[in-house]
N, C-alpha and C positions, 0 to 999 in steps of 0.2 A: 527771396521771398518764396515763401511755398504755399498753395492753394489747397486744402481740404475738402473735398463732395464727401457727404453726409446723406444717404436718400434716410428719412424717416417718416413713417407712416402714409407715405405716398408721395413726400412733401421733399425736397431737395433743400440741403441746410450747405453754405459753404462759409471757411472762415479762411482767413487771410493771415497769414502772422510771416514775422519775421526772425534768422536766427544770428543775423548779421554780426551781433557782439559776443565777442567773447563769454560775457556771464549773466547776461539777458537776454530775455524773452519779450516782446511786444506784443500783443495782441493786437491788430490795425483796427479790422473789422468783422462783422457774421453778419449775412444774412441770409433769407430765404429768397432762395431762387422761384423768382417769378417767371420769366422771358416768356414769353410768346414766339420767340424769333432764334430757337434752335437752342443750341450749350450755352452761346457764347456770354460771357457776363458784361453788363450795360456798362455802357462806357461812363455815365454817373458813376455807378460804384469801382472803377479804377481810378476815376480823376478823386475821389474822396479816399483813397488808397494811399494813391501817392502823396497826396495831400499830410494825412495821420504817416506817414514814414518819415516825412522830413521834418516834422513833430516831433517824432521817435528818434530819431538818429540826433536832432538838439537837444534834446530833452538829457540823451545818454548821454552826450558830451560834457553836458552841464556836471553832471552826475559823478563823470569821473574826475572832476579837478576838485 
């Protein structure tokens, strides 16, 4: 999985994607960095992360048979 920070117009934009398969791309998720509480990204948006991957990784599975 690789994370992308994005600062735009003051504002922090991060998107999440994966490159895990061979010939796809997933987009998980993007949002706007809100925290209050330093870099770190809310633990909501990683439990929703993993969530959309195991999604993604069924969804490919599906795909290639």
């Amino acid at each position: 999985m690789l994370e992308i920070v994005a600062p735009f117009d003051g504002d922090t934009f991060r998107t999440i994607y994966t490159v895990r398969f061979h010939d796809a791309i997933y987009v998980l998720h993007a949002f706007q960095k809100k925290s209050t509480k330093g870099i770190a990204t809310p633990q909501r948006e990683i439990d929703l992360i993993k969530q959309r991957l195991a999604v993604a990784e069924l969804d490919y599975r599906e795909r290639q048979n």
